[in-house]
C-alpha positions as CSV (number, residue, x, y, z in Angstrom):
1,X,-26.4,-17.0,-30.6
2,X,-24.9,-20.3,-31.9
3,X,-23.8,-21.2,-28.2
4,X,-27.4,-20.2,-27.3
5,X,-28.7,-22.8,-29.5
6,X,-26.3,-25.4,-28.6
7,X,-27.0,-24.6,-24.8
8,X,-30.7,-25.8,-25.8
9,X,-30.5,-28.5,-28.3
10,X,-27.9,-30.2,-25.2
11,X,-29.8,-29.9,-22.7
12,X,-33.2,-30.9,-24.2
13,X,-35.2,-30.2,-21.3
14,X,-38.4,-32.5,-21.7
15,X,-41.1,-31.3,-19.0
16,X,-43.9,-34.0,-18.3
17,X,-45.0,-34.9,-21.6
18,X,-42.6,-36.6,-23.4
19,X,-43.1,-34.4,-26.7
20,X,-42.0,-31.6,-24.9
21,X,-38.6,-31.2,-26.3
22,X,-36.7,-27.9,-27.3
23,X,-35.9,-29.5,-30.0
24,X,-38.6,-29.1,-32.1
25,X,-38.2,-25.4,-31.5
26,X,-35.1,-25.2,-33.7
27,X,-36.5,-23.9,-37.0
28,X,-37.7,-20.7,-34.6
29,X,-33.5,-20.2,-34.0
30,X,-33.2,-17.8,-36.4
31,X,-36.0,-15.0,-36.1
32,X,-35.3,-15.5,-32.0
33,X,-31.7,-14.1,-33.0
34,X,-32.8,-12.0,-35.7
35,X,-35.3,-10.0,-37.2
36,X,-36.6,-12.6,-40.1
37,X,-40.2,-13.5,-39.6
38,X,-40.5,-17.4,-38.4
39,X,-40.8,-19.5,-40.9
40,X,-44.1,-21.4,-41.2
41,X,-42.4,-24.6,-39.6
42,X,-41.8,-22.1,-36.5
43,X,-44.9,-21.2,-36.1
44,X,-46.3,-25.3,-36.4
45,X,-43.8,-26.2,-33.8
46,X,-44.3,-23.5,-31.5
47,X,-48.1,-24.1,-31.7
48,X,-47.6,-28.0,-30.8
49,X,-45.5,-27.0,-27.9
50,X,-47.8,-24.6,-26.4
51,X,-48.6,-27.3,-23.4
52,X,-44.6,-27.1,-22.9
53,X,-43.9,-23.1,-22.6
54,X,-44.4,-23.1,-18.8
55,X,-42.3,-26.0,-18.1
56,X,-39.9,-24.5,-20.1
57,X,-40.0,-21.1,-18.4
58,X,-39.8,-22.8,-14.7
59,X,-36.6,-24.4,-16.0
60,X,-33.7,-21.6,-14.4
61,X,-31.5,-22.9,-17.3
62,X,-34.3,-22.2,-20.1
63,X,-36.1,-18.8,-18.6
64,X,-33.8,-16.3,-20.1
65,X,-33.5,-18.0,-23.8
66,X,-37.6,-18.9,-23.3
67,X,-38.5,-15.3,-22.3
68,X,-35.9,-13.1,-24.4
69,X,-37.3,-10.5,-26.5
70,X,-36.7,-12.3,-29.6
71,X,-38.8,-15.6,-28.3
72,X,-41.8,-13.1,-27.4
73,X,-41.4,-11.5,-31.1
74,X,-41.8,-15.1,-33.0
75,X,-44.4,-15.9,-30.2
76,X,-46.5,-13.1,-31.4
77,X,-46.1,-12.9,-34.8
78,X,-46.8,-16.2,-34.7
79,X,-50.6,-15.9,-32.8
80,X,-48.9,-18.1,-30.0
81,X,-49.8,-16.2,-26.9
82,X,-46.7,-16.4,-24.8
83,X,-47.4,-17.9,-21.2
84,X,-48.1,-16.0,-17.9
85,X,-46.8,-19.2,-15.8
């Protein structure tokens, strides 16, 4: 899970607007690869980077981390509907 994260944070894939950076996604790292609730901070980020999710899911590097079972968990219990791109 630690090379997942690393695969991310290196490749920082910035879509169109420049604040679209995966980034900002790291404090959601842990409840992706676990089953601990996202922290509050998750949950701001996530929110923030809403505009990003489908940019991120295009990416063929990105889809599988973006759209793993564990990203659609936090996206929920965080009220972030996850994208239908």
């Amino acid at each position: 899970m630690v090379l997942v994260f690393t695969l991310l944070v290196e490749l920082s894939y910035k879509v169109d607007a420049e604040n679209c950076n995966l980034e900002e996604l790291s404090p959601c790292l842990q409840a992706i690869t676990s089953n601990v609730p996202p922290p509050s901070t998750c949950c701001q980020k996530l929110r923030e980077q809403i505009p990003c999710l489908c940019g991120h899911l295009q990416n063929p590097n990105l889809r599988q981390y973006i759209n793993s079972p564990g990203a659609r968990r936090v996206s929920s219990s965080c009220g972030v509907p996850f994208p239908t791109c």
